[in-house]
Structures are given as structure tokens and as C-alpha cells.
C-alpha positions in Angstrom: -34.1 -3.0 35.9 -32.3 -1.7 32.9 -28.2 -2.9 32.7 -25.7 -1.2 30.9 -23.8 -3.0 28.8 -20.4 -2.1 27.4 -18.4 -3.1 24.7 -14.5 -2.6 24.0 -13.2 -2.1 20.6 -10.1 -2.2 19.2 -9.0 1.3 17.8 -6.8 1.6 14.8 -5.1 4.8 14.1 -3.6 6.2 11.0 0.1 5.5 10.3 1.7 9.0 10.5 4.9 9.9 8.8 8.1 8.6 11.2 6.5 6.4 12.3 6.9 2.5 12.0 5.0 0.4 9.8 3.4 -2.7 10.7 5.1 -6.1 9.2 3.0 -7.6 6.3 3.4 -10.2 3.8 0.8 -9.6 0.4 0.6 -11.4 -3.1 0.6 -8.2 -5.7 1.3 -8.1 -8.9 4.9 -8.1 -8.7 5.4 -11.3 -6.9 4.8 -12.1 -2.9 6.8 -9.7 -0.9 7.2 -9.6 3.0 7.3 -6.3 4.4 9.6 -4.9 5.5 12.2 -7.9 5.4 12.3 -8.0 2.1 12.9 -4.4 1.9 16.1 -3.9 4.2 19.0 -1.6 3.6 16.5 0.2 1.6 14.7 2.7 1.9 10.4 2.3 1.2 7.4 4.4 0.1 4.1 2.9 0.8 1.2 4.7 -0.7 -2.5 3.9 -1.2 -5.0 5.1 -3.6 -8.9 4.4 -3.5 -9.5 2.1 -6.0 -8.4 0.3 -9.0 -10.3 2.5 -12.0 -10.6 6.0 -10.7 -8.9 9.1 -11.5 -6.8 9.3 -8.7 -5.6 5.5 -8.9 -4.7 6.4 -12.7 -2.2 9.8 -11.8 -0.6 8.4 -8.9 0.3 5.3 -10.2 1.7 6.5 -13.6 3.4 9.3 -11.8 5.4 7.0 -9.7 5.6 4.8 -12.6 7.9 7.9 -14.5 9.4 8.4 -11.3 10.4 5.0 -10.4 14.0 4.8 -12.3 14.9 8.0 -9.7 13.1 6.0 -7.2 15.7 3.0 -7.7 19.0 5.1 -8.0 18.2 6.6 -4.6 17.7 3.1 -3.2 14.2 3.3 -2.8 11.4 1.0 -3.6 7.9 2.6 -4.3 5.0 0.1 -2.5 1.4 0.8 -3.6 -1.5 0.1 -1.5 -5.3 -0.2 -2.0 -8.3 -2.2 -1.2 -8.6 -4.3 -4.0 -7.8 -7.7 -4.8 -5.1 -9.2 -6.8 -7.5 -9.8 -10.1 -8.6 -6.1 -10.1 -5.0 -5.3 -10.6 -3.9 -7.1 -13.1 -7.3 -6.1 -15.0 -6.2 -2.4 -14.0 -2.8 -3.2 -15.2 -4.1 -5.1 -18.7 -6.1 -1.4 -19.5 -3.6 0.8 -19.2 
């Protein structure tokens, strides 16, 4: 006799544009920050990149780094995101 078994996962969708963005506290390389608590009365850009040491991490991140001044008049803080740890930051941050 054969059963069928079933199992239920949890399904995590993309954050899409208007929509809210979960609350999160993360160590970075700026100091501890508790989102978005820390960030109220403001307004917040949270972007990701693939990885510390790749093309793409390099141009984003030094285009919002030229950017960020603008970024601060208009009462905006700039948030980047990735999948690396703490210590491949600050490495990433020491090369360049």
C-alpha cells in the first residue's frame, strides 16, 4: 500500500515596490541599525547586490556612494543589502 505523504512549506515572495518591508535589526559596517525604527520621519532605500567583489557590487555601491549627499538633503537614507557577512564588508570596504 503506497501513502502519500505531503509536506507544507513556507513560501516567501519578493518585496515589491509599495509595499512594506519587514522589521530587521543587522550589525553592518556602519554601526547596528533596527529597521525601520531607526529610520522614521525619513524616508529609506533598501537595495541589494550579489556579492561583495563582483562587478555589479562595485557600480552600485560607488554610484550611491556619489549620490548619497543628494540622498541626505532629500531626507533619505540609502540601505544596502547582500548575503555576505560583516568581515566580507569591511575587506570589500578596505579594497576600494
Amino acid at each position: 500500500m503506497n501513502t502519500l505523504e505531503t509536506t507544507q512549506q513556507e513560501v516567501f515572495a519578493m518585496p515589491r515596490i509599495g509595499v512594506k518591508a519587514p522589521e530587521f535589526k543587522a550589525v553592518t559596517t556602519q554601526g547596528d541599525i533596527n529597521y525601520p525604527s531607526d529610520y522614521k520621519g525619513k524616508w529609506s532605500i533598501l537595495f541589494s547586490h550579489p556579492a561583495d567583489f563582483t562587478p555589479v557590487c562595485t557600480s552600485e555601491f560607488m554610484t550611491f556612494a556619489h549620490l548619497e549627499e543628494k540622498f541626505e538633503k532629500a531626507n533619505c537614507s540609502l540601505i544596502g543589502l547582500s548575503i555576505d557577512g560583516l568581515y566580507s564588508h569591511i575587506a570589500w570596504l578596505s579594497n576600494h
